[in-house]
N, C-alpha and C positions, 0 to 999 in steps of 0.2 A: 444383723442385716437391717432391725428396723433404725438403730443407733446411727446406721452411715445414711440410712435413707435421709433419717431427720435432719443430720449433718448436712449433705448437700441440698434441700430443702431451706436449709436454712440461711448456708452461704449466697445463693442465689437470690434469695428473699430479701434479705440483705445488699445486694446488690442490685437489684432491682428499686429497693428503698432509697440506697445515694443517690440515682438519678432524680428522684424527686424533692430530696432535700437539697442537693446545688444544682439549681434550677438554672444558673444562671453559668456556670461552668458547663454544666451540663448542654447548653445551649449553642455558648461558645464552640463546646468540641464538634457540636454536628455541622453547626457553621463550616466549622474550616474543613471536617471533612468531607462537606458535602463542594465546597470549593475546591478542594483538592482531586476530588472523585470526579468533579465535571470537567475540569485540566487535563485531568488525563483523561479522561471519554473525549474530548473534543480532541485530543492528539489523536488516538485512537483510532478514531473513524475519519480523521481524514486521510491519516495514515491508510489504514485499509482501502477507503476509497482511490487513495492515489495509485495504491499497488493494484487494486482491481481495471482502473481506468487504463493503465500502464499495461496491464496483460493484455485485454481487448485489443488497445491500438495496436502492441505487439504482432498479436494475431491475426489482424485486419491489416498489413502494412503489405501492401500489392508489391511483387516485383517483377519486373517483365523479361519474358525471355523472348528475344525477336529468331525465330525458326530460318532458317538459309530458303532460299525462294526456290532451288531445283531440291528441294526434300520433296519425297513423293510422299504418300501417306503411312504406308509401310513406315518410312524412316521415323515418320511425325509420331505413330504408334511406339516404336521403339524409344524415342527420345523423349517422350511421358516417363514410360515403365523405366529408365534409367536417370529422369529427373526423381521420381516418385522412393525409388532406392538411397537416394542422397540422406544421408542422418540430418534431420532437423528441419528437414522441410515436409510441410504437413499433407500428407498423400490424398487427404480425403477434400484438399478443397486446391485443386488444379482446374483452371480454368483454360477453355480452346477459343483464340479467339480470331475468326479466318479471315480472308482479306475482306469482303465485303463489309462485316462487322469493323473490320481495322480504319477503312475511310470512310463510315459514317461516325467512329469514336473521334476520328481527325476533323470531323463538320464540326461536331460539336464543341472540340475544344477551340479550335482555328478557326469556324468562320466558314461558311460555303465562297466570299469572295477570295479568301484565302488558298484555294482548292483549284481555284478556275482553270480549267483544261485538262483535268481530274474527272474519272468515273469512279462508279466503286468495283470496276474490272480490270482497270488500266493507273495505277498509282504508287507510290515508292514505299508506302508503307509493310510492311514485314509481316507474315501470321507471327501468331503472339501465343503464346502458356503464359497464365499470369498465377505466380505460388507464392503462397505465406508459409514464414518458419516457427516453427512452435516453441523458438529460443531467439530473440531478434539479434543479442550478443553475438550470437556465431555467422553470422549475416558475411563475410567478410568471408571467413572457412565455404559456406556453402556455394558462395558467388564463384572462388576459382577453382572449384570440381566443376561446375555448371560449364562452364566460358571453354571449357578444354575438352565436351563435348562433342564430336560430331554434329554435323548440321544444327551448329549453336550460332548465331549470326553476331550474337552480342545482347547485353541486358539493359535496364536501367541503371543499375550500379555502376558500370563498369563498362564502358563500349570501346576496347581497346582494336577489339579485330577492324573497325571502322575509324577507328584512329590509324591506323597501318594503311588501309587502304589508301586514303586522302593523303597521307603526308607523301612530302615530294621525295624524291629519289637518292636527292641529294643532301639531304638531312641531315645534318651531324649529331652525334653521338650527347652533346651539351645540351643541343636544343631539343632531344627527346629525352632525358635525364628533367628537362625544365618542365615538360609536358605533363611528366609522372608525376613530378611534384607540385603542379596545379593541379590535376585529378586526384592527388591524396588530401592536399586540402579541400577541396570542393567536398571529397567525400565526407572526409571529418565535421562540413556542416548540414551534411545531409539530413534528415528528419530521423533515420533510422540510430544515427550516431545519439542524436540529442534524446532518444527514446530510451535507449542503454545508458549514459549518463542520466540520464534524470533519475531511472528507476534503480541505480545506487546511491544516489544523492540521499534519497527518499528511505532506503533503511536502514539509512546511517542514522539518521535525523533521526530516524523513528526510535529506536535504539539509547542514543545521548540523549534523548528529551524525555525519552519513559524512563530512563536509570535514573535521571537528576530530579526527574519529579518525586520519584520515589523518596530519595534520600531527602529531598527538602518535608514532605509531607510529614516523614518517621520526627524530625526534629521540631516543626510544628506542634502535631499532635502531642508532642512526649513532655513539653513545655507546656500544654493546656493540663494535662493530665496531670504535671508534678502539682501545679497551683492547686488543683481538687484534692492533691493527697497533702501538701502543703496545710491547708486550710482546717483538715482533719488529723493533724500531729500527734496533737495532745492525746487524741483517741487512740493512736494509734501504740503511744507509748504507752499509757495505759492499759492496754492488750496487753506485749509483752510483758511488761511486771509484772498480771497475774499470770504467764505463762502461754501465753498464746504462740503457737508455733507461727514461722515465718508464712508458709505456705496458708494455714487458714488465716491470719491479717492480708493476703495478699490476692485471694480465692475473690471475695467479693468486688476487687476492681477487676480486677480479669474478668468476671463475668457482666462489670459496667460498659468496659472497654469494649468487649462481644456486640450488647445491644447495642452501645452505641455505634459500631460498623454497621451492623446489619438495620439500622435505623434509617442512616446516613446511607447505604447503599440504595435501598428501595424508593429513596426521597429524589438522589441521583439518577438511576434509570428512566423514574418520571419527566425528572426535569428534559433529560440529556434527548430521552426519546421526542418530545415535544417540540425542546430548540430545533431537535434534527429536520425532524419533516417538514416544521414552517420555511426554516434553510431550504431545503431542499426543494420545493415547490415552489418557493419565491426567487429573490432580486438572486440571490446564489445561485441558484441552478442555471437558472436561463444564462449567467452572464460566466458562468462555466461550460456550458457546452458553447456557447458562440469561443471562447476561444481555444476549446478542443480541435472544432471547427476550422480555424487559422492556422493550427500548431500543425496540421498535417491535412492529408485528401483522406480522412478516415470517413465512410459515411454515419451521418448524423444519427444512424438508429442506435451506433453500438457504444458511444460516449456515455454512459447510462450511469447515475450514481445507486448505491446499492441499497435497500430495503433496510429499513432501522430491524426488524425482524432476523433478516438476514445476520446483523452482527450482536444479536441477543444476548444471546450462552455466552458467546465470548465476555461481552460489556460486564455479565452479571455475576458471571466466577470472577473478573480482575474487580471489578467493585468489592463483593465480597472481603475477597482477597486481601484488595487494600485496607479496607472498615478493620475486619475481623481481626489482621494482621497488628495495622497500627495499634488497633485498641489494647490488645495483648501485649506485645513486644512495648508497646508505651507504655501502660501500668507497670508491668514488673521494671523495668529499666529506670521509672521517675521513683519507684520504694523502694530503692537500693541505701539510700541515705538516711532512714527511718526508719527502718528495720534493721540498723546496727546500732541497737541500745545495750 
């Protein structure tokens, strides 16, 4: 027992020792790892920021449903509680919003000279249920269960019942064929569409840019590593002649390899957490929310970039991760070619 104590006591001692004698490899390695560690922390967290910012808008994306003008209250009651029933539309945040509210929402956007011969008792505007869906993707599913409604008048998405209404009598079957196909493209550029595209864009990206950095990092690292083991040959073949098993000549880089992650990771979260919040308080933020701002009518409270704290744990297990990883899997991988004596 004390025999293996002194053994791993030793390899590690040992290992702790090379870092101090290639000072200069040794240097090299936390360099690149510590640049390869903040590559991928800055994909990271923007990545995470993008899918967080992405869910907010998701769940902040108003859609309007205009109530039929002889629904009594009764109806308007039941036409909640069977909105509220629809899968994926979020029941806890349904909004009522009655005619009075509806032509002072129309001042505000239109303009009072825009209104003129308008009250807020006498006006064409519609009560309103305004609903977000807790999946913006199914947005499309949920709008024609809604529109087939009872005392449904028509929504934001989709206002075909008022499309029927206005068109002439005489219509032909072409030029309502041509209609449908202006309303599917308009819809396809709606905000909602660009919202679901983006936030596929986004974990795909996230995905091919964390995999490739990975693999570039592994060959980096295993390159800085062979030159440390490179450098120390001679020693090494000298081991084996006098009998040195493969695993203890190999013991002491795997435990250089170790500190050097975990060197290199704790140097990274400094750095990473620092850049982050200067970013994020400065020219960055401000000129990210202004075009949050643009990209949709979300309000300005909920565009919010996320807490360096907040992506902690995560940052500090993938740094690890990557340190611990590289340093190990790159020592044994670069003493494959010197350890066949």
């Amino acid at each position: 027992m004390i025999v293996r104590y002194n053994l791993i006591s030793y390899l590690i001692g040992d290992g702790i020792k090379n870092i101090g004698k290639n000072k200069k490899s040794t240097f090299s390695a936390i360099i690149i790892m510590i640049i390869t560690m903040l590559t991928v922390g800055i994909c990271f967290v923007i990545g995470e920021n993008a899918k967080a910012i992405l869910h907010q808008m998701e769940e902040g994306y108003p859609i309007n449903i205009y109530i039929s003008d002889d629904a009594t209250e009764e109806d308007k009651i039941k036409l909640k509680e069977e909105i509220k029933s629809i899968e994926y539309v979020n029941p806890d945040n349904i909004q009522y919003v009655n005619k009075q509210e509806a032509y002072h929402e129309a001042v505000r956007k239109l303009g009072k000279e825009q209104l003129e011969g308008y009250t807020e008792n006498e006006h064409p505007f519609p009560e309103v249920y305004i609903i977000t869906l807790t999946d913006l993707s199914k947005l499309d599913e949920v709008v024609n269960k809604i529109i087939v409604l009872d005392n449904v008048k028509g929504t934001t998405e989709t206002d075909k019942d008022k499309d029927k209404e206005n068109a002439p009598n005489g219509e032909t079957q072409e030029a309502q064929e041509t209609k449908e196909e202006q309303q599917g493209e308009q819809k396809n550029k709606s905000p909602a569409e660009r919202l679901t595209k983006l936030n596929r864009s986004v974990n795909i990206a996230i995905i091919v840019i964390g995999g490739a950095l990975v693999v570039f990092s592994m060959i980096i690292i295993g390159n800085t590593i062979k030159l440390t083991v490179h450098a120390r040959r001679k020693e090494i073949s000298i081991m084996k002649y006098v009998g040195a098993t493969n695993n203890f000549i190999r013991a002491p880089f795997v435990v250089e390899g170790i500190i050097l992650g975990v060197i290199s990771s704790l140097i990274s979260i400094v750095l990473l957490g620092g850049l982050y919040v200067w970013l994020k308080n400065g020219i960055i933020g401000n000129a990210l929310q202004g075009w949050l701002k643009g990209f949709s009518n979300m309000s300005s409270g909920m565009e919010k970039l996320l807490q360096f704290d907040q992506m902690f744990s995560e940052i500090m297990v993938i740094f690890l991760a990557i340190g611990i990883g590289i340093g190990v899997f790159g020592s044994i991988l670069s003493m494959k070619k010197y350890l066949k004596v």
